[in-house]
C-alpha positions, 0 to 999 in steps of 0.5 A: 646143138644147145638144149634149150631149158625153158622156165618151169610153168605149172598149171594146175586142175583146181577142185572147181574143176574137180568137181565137176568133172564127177558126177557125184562127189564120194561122201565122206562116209564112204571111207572106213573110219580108221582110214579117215584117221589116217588120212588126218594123221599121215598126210594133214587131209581133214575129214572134210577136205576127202571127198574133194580129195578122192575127186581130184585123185580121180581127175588126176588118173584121167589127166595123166591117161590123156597126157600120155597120149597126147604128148607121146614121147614127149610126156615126162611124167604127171603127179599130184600135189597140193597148192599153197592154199592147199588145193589139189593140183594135177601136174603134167610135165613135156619136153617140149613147149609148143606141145598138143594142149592135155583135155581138162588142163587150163594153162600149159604143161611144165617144160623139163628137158628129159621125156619119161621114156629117156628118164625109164631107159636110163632106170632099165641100164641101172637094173642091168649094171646091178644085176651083173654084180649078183655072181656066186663065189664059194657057194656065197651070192656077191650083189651089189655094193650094201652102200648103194639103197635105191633108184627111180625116176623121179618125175618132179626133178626130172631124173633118176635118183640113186639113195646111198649111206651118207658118205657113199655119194662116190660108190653111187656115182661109180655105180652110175658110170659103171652102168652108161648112164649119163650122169646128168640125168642122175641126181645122188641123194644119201641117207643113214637108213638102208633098205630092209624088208619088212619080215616078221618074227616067229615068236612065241605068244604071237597070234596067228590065224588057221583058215577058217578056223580061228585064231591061236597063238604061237609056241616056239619056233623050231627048225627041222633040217634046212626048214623052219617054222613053230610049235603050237596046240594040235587042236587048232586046226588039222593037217594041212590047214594054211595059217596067216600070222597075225599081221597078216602074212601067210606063214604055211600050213600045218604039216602035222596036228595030233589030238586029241590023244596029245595036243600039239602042231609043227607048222611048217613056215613057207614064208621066206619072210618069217624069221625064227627066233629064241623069243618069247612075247613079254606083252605088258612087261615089255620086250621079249623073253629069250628061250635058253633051253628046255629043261622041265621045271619043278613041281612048285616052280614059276612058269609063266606062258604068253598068248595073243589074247591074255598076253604074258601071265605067270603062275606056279606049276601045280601037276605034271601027267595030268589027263583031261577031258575036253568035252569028250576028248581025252588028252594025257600027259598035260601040265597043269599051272596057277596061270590064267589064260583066255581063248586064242592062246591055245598053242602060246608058249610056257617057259620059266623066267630063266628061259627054260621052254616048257610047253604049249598052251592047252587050255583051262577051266572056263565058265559058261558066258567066259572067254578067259579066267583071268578075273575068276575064281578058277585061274589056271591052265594046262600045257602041252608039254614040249619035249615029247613034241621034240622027240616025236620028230627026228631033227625037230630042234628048237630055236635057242639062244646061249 
């Protein structure tokens, strides 16, 4: 028997509608003023279009409950779009055109030929074909074919939608047969851009925080056996401390923080996300700088450190073996260099412009009312130096490039 494919018809929940369906209409104030900005920036919403905005958003989300239980396994999906007059519209879709009328919806669904539950049950075969490419050969996980990017149910064309390489339609479409999909419910699409997950680098000079301690900044990333993670100051926080990287991610917790006495921290990095890497922040001079090695620099030599308030700063290294008294706590063995450097890059990277690491951000003279000594008289820093921390743990390495 032939399908019978009706002509599409739209109706659409008007921001009259909108607005009186709501009680009281969100004034705009209500939304953070960065996230207006965003709003104008990323989806052409002006500042006052947003109260109607969120309302039809909210009429939507009912709409579509409603949808789903009135047109039962026929409902092909919902979705919000704006019109050519830039209204709002809620979008109801069926497979059927005699179909129960949806609450609030003042002309007919759109008729297309699949139901959501078709449309989901062809998804769930794709996931189990891809599923079945993730065997294990010499130690090594064989998945899927990279060419292949993405699928999902698209409920405005009414399919499922594969995204491959540009030239990879016939791996795609092969992956489709493979699965039992029919391949009149797919639609192929293909793009230059794969797929990536959105880690972070461990790098030095970037910020992190310690919970509910503050924030310092990263030294170097090191590895530890099959672990990873960075160096920073050990008065940044005590053991155990969790820490979250300045975008916001957790990173782990500190697994071990020793001062006063000396000043350094391993912290270990339980983030599959985080990425250790032979970087250093450059900040305003522009990219990073590459750790080589670590071989101490001369007395007289340039140094240059990176931290997340002050950013990448140069000087001279002026003493090695320098105690100091922080208010009562004693540290020894510090370095002391002509570099400025603020409060937060505690625990930032020291290394030559060669790319030689040197140590770890300790701290500096700081007058009273100051948070750095950048624009003072009394410009200059101590660090932690980084081999002994090296050497306290067997195996601790840190992370280089040739």
């Amino acid at each position: 028997m032939r399908h019978l494919r009706t002509s599409a018809l739209v109706f659409a929940v008007s921001l009259l509608a909108a607005a009186t369906a709501s009680a009281a209409t969100p004034a705009t104030d209500t939304v953070p003023t960065q996230l207006r900005f965003a709003m104008q920036r990323d989806l052409g919403i002006q500042p006052q279009q947003i109260p109607q905005y969120l309302d039809a958003e909210r009429l939507a989300a009912s709409v579509e409950r409603d949808a789903r239980t009135r047109l039962g396994t026929h409902y092909a999906g919902a979705w919000l779009e704006r019109d050519a007059k830039g209204r709002y519209r809620t979008v109801v879709a069926a497979t059927r055109p005699d179909i129960v009328p949806v609450r609030g919806v003042a002309q007919p669904v759109r008729v297309v030929e699949h139901s959501l539950r078709t449309l989901d049950a062809a998804r769930a075969k794709l996931d189990a074909a891809a599923r079945s490419f993730s065997v294990t050969r010499n130690a090594k996980t064989h998945g899927l074919d990279a060419r292949i990017h993405a699928w999902h149910v698209d409920v405005r064309s009414n399919r499922i939608v594969v995204t491959a390489d540009i030239g990879a339609g016939d791996v795609a479409r092969d992956f489709v047969a493979a699965s039992g999909v029919d391949k009149r419910l797919v639609a192929i699409t293909e793009s230059a851009a794969r797929p990536s997950t959105m880690a972070f680098n461990i790098r030095g000079g970037d910020g992190y925080n310690v919970s509910g301690l503050g924030s310092c900044s990263i030294g170097f990333a090191v590895t530890l056996g099959t672990d990873n993670g960075f160096v920073s100051a050990g008065h940044c926080g005590p053991n155990n401390a969790t820490t979250t990287h300045f975008n916001g991610q957790s990173v782990g917790y500190i697994y071990q923080s020793v001062f006063p006495g000396s000043d350094y921290a391993v912290i270990h990095n339980t983030n599959a996300q985080g990425i250790p890497t032979s970087w250093v922040n450059a900040y305003q001079y522009g990219g990073n700088l590459v750790v080589r090695g670590s071989t101490p620099a001369t007395i007289g030599a340039t140094v240059c450190r990176s931290g997340i308030r002050t950013g990448a700063r140069c000087g001279t290294l002026q003493a090695t073996g320098v105690s100091v008294n922080y208010g009562g706590q004693f540290v020894h063995g510090l370095s002391v260099t002509s570099a400025c450097a603020g409060r937060g890059d505690s625990g930032g990277s020291f290394v030559t412009p060669e790319g030689q690491a040197q140590g770890l951000t300790s701290g500096g003279p700081l007058e009273p009312g100051t948070n750095d000594n950048c624009t003072i008289g009394t410009q200059s820093s101590y660090f932690q130096p980084i081999n002994p921390v090296l050497a306290a743990y067997p195996g601790l390495t840190l992370v280089t490039s040739p």
